[in-house]
C-alpha positions as CSV (number, residue, x, y, z in Angstrom):
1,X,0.0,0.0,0.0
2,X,3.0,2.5,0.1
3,X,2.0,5.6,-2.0
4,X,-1.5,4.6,-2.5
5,X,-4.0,7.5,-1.0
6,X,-6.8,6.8,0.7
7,X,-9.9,8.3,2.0
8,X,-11.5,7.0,5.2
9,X,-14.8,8.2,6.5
10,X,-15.9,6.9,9.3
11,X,-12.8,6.4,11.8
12,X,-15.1,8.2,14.5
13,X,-13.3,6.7,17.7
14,X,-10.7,4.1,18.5
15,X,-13.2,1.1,18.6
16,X,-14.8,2.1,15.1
17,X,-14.3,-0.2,12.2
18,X,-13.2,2.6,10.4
19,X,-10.1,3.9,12.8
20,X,-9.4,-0.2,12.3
21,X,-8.9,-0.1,8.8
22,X,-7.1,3.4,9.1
23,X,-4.4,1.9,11.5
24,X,-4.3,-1.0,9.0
25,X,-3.6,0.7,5.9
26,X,-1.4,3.3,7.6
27,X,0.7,0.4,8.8
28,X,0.9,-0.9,5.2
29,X,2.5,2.7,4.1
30,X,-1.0,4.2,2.6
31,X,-1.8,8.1,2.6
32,X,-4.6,9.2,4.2
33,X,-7.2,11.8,3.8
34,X,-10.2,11.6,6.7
35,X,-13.6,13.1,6.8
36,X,-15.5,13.8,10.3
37,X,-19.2,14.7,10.6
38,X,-19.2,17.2,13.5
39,X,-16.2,19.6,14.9
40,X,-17.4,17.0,18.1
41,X,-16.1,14.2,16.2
42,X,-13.1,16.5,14.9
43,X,-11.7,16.5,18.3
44,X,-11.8,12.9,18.8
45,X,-10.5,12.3,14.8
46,X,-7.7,14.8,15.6
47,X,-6.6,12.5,18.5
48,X,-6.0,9.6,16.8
49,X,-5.1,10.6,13.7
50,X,-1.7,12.6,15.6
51,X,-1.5,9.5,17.7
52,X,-0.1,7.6,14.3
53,X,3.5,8.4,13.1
54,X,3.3,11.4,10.7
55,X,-0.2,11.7,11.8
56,X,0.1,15.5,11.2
57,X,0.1,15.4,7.5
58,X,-2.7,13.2,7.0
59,X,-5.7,16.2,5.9
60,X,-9.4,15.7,7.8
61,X,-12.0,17.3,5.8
62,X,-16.2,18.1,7.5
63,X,-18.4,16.0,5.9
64,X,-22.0,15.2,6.6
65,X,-22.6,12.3,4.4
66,X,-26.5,13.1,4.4
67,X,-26.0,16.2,2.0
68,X,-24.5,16.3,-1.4
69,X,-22.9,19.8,-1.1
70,X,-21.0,18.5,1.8
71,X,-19.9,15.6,-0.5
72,X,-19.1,17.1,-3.2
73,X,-17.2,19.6,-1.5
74,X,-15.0,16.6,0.7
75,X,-14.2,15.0,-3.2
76,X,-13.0,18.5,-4.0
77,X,-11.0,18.7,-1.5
78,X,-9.5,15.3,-2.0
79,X,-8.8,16.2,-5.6
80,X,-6.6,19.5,-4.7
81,X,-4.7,17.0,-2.0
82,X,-3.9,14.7,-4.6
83,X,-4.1,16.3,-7.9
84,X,-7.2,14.9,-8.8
85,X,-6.2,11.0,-8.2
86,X,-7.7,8.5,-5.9
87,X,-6.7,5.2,-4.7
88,X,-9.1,3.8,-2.2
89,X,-12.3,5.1,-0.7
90,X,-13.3,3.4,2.7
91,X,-17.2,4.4,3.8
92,X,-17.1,3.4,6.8
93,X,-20.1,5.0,8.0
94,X,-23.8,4.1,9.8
95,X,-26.2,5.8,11.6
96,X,-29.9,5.6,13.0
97,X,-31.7,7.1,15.6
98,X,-32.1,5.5,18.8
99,X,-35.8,5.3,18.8
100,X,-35.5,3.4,15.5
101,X,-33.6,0.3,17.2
102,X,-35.5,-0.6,19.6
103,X,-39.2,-2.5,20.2
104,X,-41.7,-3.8,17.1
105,X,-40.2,-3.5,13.7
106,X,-43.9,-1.8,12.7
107,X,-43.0,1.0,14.7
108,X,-40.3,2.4,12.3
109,X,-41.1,5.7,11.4
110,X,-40.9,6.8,8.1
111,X,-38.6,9.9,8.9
112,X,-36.6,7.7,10.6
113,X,-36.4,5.2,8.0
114,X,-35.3,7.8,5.6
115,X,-33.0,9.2,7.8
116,X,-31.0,6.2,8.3
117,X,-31.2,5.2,5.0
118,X,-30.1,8.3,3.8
119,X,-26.5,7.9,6.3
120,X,-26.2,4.3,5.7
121,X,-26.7,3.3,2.5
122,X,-27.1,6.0,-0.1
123,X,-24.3,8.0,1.4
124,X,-22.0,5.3,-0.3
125,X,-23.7,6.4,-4.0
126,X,-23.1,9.1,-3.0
127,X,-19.3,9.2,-2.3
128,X,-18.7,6.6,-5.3
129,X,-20.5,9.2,-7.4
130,X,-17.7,11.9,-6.4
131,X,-15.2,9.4,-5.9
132,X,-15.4,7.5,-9.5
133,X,-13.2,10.6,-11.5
134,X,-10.4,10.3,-9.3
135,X,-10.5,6.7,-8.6
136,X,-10.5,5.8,-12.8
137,X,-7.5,8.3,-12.8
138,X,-5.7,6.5,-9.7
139,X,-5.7,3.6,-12.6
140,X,-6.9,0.7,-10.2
141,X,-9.7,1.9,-8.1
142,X,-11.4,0.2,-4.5
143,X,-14.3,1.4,-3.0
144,X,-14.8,-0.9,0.6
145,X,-17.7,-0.2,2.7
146,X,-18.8,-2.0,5.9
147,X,-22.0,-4.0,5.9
148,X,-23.4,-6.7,8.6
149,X,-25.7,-10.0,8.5
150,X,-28.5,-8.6,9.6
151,X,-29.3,-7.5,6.3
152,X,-30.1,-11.4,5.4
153,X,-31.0,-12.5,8.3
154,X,-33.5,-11.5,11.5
155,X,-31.4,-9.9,14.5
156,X,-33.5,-8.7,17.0
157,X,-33.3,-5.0,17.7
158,X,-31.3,-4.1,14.1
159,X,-34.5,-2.8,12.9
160,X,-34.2,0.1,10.3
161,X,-30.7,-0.1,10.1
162,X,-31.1,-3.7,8.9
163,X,-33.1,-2.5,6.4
164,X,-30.3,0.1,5.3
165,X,-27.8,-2.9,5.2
166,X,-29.8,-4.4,2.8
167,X,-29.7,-1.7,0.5
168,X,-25.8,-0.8,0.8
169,X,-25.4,-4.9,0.1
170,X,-27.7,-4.0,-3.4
171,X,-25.7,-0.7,-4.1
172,X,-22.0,-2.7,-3.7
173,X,-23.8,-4.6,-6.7
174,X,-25.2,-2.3,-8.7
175,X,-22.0,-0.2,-8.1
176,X,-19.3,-2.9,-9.0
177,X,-21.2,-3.7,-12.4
178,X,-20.9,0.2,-13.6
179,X,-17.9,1.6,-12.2
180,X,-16.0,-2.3,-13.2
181,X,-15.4,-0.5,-17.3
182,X,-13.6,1.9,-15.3
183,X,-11.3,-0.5,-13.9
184,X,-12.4,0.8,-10.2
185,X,-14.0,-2.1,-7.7
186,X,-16.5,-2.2,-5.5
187,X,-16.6,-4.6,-2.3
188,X,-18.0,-4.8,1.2
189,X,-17.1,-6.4,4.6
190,X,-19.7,-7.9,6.7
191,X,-17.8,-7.9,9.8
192,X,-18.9,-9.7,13.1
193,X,-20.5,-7.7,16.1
194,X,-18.3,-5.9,17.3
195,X,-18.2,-3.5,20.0
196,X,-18.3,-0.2,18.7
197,X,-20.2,2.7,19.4
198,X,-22.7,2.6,16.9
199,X,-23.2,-1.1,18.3
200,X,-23.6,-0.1,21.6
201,X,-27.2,1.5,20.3
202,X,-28.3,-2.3,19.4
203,X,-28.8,-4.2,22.8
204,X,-28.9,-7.5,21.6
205,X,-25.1,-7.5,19.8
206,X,-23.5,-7.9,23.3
207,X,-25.8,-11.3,22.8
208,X,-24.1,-12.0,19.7
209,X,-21.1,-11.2,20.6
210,X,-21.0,-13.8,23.4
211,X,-22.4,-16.6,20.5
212,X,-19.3,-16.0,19.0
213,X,-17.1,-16.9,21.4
214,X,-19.5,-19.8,21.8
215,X,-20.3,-20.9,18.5
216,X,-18.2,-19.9,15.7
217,X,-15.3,-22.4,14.0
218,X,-12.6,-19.6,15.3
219,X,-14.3,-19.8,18.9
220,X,-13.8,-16.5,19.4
221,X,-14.7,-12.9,18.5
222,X,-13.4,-10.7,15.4
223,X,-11.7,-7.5,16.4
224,X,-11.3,-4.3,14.0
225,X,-8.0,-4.8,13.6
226,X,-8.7,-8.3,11.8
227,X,-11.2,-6.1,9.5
228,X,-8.8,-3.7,8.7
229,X,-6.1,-6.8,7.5
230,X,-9.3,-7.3,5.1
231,X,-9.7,-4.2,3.9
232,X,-5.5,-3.5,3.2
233,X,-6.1,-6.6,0.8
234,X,-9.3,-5.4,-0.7
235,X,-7.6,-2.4,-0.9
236,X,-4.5,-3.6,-2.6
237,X,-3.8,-4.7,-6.1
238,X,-3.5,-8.3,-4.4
239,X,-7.8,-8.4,-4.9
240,X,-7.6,-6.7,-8.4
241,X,-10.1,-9.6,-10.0
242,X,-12.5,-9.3,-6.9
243,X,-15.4,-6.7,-7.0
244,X,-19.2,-7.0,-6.5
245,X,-18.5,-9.1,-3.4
246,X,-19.5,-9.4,0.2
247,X,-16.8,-10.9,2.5
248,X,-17.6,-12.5,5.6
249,X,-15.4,-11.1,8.2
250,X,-16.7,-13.3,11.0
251,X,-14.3,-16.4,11.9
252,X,-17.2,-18.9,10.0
253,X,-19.9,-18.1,12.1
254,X,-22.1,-17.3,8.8
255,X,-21.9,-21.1,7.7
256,X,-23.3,-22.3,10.7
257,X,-27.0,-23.2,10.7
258,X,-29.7,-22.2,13.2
């Protein structure tokens, strides 16, 4: 990965997928370029991002993934870094509200179906809209984004933001087949519960988590770092016949049965 540049949205705290990934890359020799969401968030990006060596040179752009100005304006800014070349976009990003993850799936509300949608799942059009120029220029593009099993299968509590896994899992589809003439790939990560933040929201994870340790192959639970050793090879030329695809980041647990 030395010279390649990357964007990472998403690396919101130390225990986030995306700061995983981040450390991975960065490790690997990658240049990086963040996005934060709030000048909250900025403080807690500007930590770690300092923490890594030569930290201080790595830009951090605001981006609120739910408006298109804000996008479009983060992809500007990516293209003046880099003279209008990209390597690797990492959307690493997922949000609902609170209400939204809790009690009887007919409950949803539609605002707040929209809403998480919106974050979730049509940010990463979004970005791979923007993105696509420099990434076809970089010569050998990846687009990664994070997805989970609950968009296949019933986990209790997931609720709307199951729904929005389901539609990033169709966009990583849709996305691979008509960016793939312009030699730029599109691939997801469904990673296993893991405690993040974000996760915290859904109660019954800490549930899952502990049928991991229980249940899967591996016998025991997948961290962000072992996402992030994913993601460097998705990233790298290593995976340059792989796109469309959805990689199980789980130690096996999604080929056991019931």
């Amino acid at each position: 990965m030395a010279g390649k540049r990357c964007v990472v949205l998403g690396a919101s705290s130390h225990r986030s997928i995306g700061w995983g990934i981040a450390r991975a890359l960065h490790r690997e020799g990658a240049d990086l370029f963040f996005s934060y969401s709030s000048e909250r968030s900025k403080a807690h990006l500007d930590r770690l991002v300092d923490s890594l060596a030569g930290g201080d040179r790595f830009p951090r752009e605001r981006c609120d993934v739910g408006r298109d100005d804000d996008v479009a304006a983060l992809f500007r800014a990516v293209a003046g870094h880099w003279g209008g070349r990209l390597d690797v976009l990492v959307h690493s990003v997922g949000h609902a509200r609170a209400e939204e993850l809790t009690g009887s799936y007919l409950n949803i509300s539609r605002d707040g179906y929209a809403f998480a949608h919106s974050v979730s799942a049509f940010s990463l059009v979004a970005c791979a809209r923007e993105a696509a120029p420099l990434l076809e220029a970089g010569g050998n593009g990846s687009i990664l984004t994070i997805t989970y099993a609950a968009g296949t299968r019933v986990v209790p509590d997931y609720n709307v933001m199951a729904s929005a896994k389901a539609a990033l899992d169709c966009h990583v589809r849709y996305l691979a087949a008509e960016l793939g003439p312009r030699n730029v790939r599109v691939n997801a990560i469904a990673a296993g519960p893991i405690r993040t933040l974000s996760a915290s929201a859904v109660k019954s994870l800490a549930a899952g988590r502990r049928q991991m340790e229980e249940r899967t192959p591996l016998r025991r639970n997948v961290d962000t770092s072992e996402v992030g050793d994913v993601a460097v090879f998705l990233a790298s030329d290593l995976s340059r016949c792989l796109t469309g695809e959805i990689f199980n980041a789980d130690n096996g647990f999604h080929v056991l049965g019931a």
